[in-house]
DOBAVEX-954249 format. One line per 2 residues: their letters; for each residue x, y, z of C-alpha. Coordinates in nm, 2 decimals, decimal comma. Layout:
a> X/Y/Z | ...
***
This chain:
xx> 10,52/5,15/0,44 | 10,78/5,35/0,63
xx> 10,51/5,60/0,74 | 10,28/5,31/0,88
xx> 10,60/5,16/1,05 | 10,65/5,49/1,20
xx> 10,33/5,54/1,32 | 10,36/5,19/1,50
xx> 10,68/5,29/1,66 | 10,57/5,62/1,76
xx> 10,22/5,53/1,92 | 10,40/5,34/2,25
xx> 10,61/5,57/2,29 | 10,36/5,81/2,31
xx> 10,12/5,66/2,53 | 10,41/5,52/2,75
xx> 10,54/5,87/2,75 | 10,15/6,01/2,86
xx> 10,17/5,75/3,11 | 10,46/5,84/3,28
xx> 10,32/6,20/3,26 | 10,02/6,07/3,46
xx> 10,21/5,85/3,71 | 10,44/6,16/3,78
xx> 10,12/6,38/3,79 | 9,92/6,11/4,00
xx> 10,26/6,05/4,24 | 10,31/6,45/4,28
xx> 9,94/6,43/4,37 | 9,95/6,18/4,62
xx> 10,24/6,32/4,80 | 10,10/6,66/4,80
xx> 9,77/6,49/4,97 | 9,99/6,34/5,20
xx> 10,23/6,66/5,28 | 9,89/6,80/5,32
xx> 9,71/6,63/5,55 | 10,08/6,56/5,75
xx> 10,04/6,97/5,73 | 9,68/6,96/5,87
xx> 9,80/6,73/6,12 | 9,51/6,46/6,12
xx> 9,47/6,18/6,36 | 9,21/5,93/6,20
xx> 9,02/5,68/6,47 | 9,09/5,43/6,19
xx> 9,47/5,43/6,24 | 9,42/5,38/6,60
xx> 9,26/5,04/6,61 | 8,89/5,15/6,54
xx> 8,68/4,95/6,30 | 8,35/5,18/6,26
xx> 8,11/4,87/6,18 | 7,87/4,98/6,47
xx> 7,94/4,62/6,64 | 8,30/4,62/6,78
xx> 8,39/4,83/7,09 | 8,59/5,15/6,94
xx> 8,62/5,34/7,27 | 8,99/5,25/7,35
xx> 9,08/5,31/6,96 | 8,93/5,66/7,06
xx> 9,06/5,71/7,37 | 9,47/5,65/7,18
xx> 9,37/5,89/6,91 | 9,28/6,14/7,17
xx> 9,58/6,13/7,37 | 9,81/6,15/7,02
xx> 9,61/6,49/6,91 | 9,63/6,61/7,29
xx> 9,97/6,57/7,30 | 10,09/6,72/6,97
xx> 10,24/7,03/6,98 | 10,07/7,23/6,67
xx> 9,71/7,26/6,58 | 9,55/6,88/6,53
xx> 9,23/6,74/6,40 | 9,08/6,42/6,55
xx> 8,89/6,26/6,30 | 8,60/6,04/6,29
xx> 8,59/5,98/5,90 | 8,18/5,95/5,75
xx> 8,03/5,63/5,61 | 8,09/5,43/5,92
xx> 7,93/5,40/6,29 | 8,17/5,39/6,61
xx> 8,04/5,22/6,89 | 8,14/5,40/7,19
xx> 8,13/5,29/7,59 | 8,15/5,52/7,85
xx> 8,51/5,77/7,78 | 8,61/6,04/7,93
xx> 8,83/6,28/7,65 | 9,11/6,52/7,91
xx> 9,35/6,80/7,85 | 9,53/7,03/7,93
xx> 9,65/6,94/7,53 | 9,95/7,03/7,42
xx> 9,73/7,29/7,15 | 9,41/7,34/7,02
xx> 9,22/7,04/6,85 | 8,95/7,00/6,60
xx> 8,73/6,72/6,70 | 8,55/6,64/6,35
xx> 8,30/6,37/6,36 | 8,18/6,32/6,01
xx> 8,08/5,96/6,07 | 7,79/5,84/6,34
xx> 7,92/5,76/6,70 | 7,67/5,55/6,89
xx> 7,65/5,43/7,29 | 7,58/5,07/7,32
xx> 7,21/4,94/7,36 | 7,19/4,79/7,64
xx> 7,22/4,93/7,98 | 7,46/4,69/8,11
xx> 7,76/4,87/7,91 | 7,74/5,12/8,20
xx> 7,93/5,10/8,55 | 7,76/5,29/8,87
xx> 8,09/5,50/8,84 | 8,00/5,65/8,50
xx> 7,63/5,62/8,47 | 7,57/5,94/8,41
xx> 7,82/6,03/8,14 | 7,88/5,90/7,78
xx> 8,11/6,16/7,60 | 8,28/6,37/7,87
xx> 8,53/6,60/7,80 | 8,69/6,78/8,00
xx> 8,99/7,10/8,08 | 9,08/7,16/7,72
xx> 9,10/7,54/7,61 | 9,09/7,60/7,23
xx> 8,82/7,29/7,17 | 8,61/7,27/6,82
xx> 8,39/7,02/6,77 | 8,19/6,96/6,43
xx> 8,19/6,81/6,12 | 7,81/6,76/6,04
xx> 7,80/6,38/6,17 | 7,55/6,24/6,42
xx> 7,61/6,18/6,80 | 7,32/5,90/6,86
xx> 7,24/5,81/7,26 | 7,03/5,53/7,18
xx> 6,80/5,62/7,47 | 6,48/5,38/7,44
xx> 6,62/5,16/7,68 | 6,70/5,42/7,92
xx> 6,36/5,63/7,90 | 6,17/5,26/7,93
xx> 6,31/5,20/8,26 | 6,27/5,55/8,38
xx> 6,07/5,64/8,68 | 5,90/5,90/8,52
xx> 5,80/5,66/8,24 | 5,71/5,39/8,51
xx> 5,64/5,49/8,84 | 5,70/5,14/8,96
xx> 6,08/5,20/8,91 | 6,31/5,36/9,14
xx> 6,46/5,68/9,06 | 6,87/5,65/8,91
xx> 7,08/5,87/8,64 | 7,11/5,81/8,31
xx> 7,39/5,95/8,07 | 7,45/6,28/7,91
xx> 7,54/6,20/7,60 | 7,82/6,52/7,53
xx> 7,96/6,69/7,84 | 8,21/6,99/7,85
xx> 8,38/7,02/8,18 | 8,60/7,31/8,24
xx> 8,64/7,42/7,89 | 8,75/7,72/7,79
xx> 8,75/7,90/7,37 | 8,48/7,63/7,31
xx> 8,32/7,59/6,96 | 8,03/7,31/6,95
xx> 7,90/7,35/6,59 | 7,70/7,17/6,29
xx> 7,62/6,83/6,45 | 7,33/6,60/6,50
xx> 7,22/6,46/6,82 | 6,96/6,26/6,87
xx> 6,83/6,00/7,11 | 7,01/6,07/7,42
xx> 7,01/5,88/7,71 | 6,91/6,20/7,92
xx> 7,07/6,52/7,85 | 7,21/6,58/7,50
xx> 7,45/6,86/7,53 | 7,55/6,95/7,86
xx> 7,79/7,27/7,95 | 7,93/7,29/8,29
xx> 8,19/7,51/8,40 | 8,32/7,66/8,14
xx> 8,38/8,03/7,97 | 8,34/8,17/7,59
xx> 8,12/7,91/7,45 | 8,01/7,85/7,07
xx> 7,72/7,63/7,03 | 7,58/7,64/6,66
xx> 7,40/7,48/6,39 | 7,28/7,19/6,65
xx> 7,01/6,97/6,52 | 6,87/6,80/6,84
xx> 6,62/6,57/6,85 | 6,43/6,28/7,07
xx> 6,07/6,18/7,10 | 5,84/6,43/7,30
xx> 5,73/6,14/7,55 | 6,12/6,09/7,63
xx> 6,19/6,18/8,04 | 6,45/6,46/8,13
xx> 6,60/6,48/7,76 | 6,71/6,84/7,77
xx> 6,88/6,96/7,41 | 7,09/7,21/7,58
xx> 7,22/7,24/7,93 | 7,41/7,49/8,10
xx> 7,53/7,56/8,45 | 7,85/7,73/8,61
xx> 7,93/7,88/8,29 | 7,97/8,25/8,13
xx> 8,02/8,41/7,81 | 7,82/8,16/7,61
xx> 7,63/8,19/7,27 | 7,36/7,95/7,11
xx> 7,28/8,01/6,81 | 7,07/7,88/6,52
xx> 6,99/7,57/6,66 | 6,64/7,32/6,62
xx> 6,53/7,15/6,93 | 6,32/6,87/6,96
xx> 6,30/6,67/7,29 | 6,07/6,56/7,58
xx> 6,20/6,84/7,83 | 6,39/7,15/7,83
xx> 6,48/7,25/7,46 | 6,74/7,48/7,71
xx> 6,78/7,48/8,01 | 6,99/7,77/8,22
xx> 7,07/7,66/8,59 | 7,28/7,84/8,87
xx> 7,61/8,00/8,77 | 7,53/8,08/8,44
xx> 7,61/8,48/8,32 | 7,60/8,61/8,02
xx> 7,39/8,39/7,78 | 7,26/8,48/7,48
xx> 7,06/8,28/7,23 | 6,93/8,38/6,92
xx> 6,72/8,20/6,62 | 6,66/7,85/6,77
xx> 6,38/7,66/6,68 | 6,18/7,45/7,00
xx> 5,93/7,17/7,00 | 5,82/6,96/7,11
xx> 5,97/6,98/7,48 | 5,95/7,20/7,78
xx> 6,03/7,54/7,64 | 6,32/7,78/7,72
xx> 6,40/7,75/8,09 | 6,59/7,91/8,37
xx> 6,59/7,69/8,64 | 6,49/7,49/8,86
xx> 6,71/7,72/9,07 | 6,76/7,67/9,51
xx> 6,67/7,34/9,53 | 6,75/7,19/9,89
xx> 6,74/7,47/10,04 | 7,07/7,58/9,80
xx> 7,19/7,94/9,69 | 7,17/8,04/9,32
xx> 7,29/8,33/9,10 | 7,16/8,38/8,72
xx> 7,21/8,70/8,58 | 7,25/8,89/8,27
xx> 7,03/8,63/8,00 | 6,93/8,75/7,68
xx> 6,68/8,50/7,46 | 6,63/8,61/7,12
xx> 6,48/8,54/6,83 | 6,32/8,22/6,93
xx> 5,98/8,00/6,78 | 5,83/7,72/6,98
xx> 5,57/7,42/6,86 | 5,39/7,26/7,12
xx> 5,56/7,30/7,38 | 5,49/7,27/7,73
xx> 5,60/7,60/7,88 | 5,75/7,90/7,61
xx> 5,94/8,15/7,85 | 5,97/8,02/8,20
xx> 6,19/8,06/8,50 | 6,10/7,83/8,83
xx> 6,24/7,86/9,15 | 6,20/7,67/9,46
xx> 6,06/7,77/9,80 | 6,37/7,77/10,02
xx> 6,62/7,83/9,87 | 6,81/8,19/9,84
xx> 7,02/8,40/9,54 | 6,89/8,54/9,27
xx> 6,77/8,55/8,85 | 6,80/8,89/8,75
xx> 6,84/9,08/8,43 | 6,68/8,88/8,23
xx> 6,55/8,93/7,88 | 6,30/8,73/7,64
xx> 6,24/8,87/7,35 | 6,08/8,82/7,00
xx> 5,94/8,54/7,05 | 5,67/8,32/6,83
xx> 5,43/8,10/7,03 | 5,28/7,80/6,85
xx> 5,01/7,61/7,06 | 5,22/7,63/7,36
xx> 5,09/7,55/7,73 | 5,24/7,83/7,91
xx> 5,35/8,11/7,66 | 5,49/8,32/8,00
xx> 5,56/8,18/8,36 | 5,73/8,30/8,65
xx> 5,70/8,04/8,93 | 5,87/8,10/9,26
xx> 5,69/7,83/9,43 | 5,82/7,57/9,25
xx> 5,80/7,18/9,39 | 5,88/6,90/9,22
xx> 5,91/6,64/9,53 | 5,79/6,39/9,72
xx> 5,83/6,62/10,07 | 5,64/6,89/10,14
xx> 5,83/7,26/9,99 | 5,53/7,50/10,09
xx> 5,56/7,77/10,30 | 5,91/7,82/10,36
xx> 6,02/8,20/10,35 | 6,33/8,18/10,16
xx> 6,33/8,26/9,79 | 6,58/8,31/9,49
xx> 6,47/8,67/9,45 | 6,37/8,73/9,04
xx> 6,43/9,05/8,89 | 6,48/9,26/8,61
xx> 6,32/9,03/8,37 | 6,17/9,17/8,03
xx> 5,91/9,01/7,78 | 5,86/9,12/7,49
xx> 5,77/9,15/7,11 | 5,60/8,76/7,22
xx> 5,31/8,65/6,99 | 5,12/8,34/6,89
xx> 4,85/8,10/7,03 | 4,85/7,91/7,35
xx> 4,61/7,60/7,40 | 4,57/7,73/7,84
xx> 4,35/8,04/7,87 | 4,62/8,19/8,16
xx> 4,86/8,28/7,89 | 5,10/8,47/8,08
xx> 5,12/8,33/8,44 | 5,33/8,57/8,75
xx> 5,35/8,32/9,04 | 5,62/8,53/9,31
xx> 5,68/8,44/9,69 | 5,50/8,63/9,94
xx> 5,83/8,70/10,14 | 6,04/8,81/9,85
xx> 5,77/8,91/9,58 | 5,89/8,94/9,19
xx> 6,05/9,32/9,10 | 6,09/9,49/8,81
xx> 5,85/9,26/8,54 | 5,84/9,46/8,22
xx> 5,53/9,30/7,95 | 5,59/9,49/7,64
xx> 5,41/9,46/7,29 | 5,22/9,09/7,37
xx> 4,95/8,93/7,15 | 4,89/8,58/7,28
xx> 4,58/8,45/7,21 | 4,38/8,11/7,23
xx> 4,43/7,87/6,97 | 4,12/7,85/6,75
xx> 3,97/8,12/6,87 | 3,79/8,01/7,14
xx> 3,81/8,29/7,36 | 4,03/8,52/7,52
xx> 4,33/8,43/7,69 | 4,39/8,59/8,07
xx> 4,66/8,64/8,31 | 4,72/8,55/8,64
xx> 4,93/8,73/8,92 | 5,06/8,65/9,33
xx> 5,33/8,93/9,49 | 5,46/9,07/9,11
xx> 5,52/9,42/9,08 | 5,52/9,46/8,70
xx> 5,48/9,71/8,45 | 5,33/9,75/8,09
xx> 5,42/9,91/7,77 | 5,24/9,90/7,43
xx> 5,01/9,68/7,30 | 4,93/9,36/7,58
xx> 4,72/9,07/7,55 | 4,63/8,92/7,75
xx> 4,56/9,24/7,99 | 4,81/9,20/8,28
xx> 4,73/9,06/8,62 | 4,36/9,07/8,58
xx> 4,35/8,72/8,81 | 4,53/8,61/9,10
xx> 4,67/8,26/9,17 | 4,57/8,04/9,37
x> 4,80/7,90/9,58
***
């Protein structure tokens, strides 16, 4: 009898004693979270008025979060927590901060659906940020442009429709020690990363996508900027899976998948009669699916500078238009551009170790201005050759002065272009 009474005692005891263990354990555990992330120095979009139900606006919630990690003076995170959708207007994100920041979305940001959410003042930007050194932005979430409305009333969907901007849906402005890695984009409204102005850039483990019908929907853009790296990225869009405009110096890109879209592209450069400099481009280790042009660079009559130094190299062709194309006669308008004697002089360029089928018979395609022909074009080990089968591929030459080395197919410059 006394053991049994014992045992009665004893066992509350106990398990009130195991659950003050657990409390203490749980407490200790909750404060260290909390000393931890105080550590970390997090700044949740939740705690700054954002609801993440994809309905309510959650731009200014945004914006306060912003300017609380900016201002901090040690290392913060911004954080856009997964599970939930932000619906985000227009917003412009500014520095100089205070230190470097972590902007981690791990949730889904999405622009509005309807056109009217924009002002003629930001019309062409979503996400812009802008002078902040030290900038990382990842966290494997999804940046979606919601861009059907915008291509529908495109003029180059309808020709009916007069000609205005759409959004970029992420711009970096003056940015400098940038890291852009392990996020989704898809949809944009028009271009889906844009880089302008900035130095030592990280763009990584990019997963870009929108429909191969969608107008001017670039994956990667870059202009005015040097010392940038792109890196293990898949591109799918309806134009440029990169595109490399005036200012840009040492670029490199390596293993990024491309297609659909418009290939890898330097230019349009010297539009409107303007001055551009490209120079020292290095494109590596890339593999493109349907595309519409593989390696290109395009200038326009008129204009004056120069794209030199140039390298494409190992590159897999998979039923693309234009595996190779150098066009210094390039016109995209509705005035006449012929036969001005101005040109972006091209360079230096090499192609090489490029394989794979093309669906055009002119497979590699050297169209230079008569006044300032192409210098310096090195075609080393090529094998392109039609898809199916169905005959042999050609090239096709105007003012190039070239040279070969190993293996080439099609045989260089056998045609010439018409002009």
């Amino acid at each position: 009898m006394a053991s049994t009474t014992t045992r009665l005692v004893c066992a509350p005891l106990l398990m009130l004693l195991l659950l003050s263990v657990s409390t203490a354990n749980s407490v200790q555990e909750t404060g260290s979270s909390l000393k931890s992330s105080t550590q970390k120095n997090v700044f949740v979009v939740d705690n700054y008025g954002a609801r993440g139900d994809g309905k309510h606006d959650d731009t200014q919630a945004l914006a306060r979060a912003w300017n609380a990690a900016c201002s901090s003076s040690r290392p913060a995170v911004l954080l856009v927590p997964k599970g939930k959708t932000y619906l985000l207007k227009s917003i412009t994100l500014s520095g100089p901060c205070r230190s470097s920041i972590v902007f981690k979305v791990k949730g889904t940001l999405i622009a509005p659906p309807s056109m009217s959410a924009w002002t003629d003042n930001d019309r062409r930007r979503w996400i812009f940020l802008q002078r902040i050194t030290g900038l990382t932005v990842n966290g494997g979430g999804t940046i979606s442009g919601n861009g059907e409305i915008w291509w529908n009333n495109s003029c180059k969907t309808n020709k009916a429709l007069p000609c205005k901007g759409a959004p970029t849906a992420l711009t970096f402005h003056l940015c400098n020690n940038l890291k852009v890695e392990n996020l989704k984009l898809v949809n944009s409204q028009q271009i889906h990363v844009s880089v302008q102005d900035c130095s030592n850039v990280h763009l990584a483990r990019l997963t870009i996508t929108a429909p191969g019908t969608s107008p001017n929907t670039d994956g990667i853009h870059i202009t005015h900027s040097k010392y940038v790296q792109v890196r293990d990225c898949l591109i799918k869009t309806g134009d440029d899976c990169i595109s490399i405009e005036n200012g840009t110096h040492d670029l490199h890109v390596t293993k990024v998948v491309c297609g659909p879209g418009h290939g890898i592209s330097i230019g349009s450069l010297g539009d409107d009669n303007s001055r551009a400099e490209v120079s020292r481009i290095y494109i590596d280790t890339v593999r493109l699916y349907g595309t519409s042009n593989g390696a290109r660079i395009k200038t326009w009559q008129g204009g004056s500078g120069y794209a030199k130094d140039i390298v494409f190299q190992n590159m897999i062709m998979d039923n693309v238009q234009n595996p190779i194309i150098i066009d210094q006669n390039y016109c995209d308008s509705a005035k006449p551009c012929k036969g001005q004697n101005s040109a972006v002089e091209v360079r230096n360029v090499v192609f090489k170790n490029i394989q794979g089928t093309t669906i055009s018979k002119d497979a590699i395609k050297l169209s230079c201005s008569k006044n300032l022909p192409c210098s310096g074009i090195a075609l080393e080990n090529i094998d392109l050759k039609l898809e199916g089968g169905k005959g042999d591929t050609e090239s096709t030459c105007q003012n190039a002065k070239w040279r070969k080395s190993g293996n080439v197919i099609p045989l260089p410059c056998k045609g010439k272009i018409k002009l």
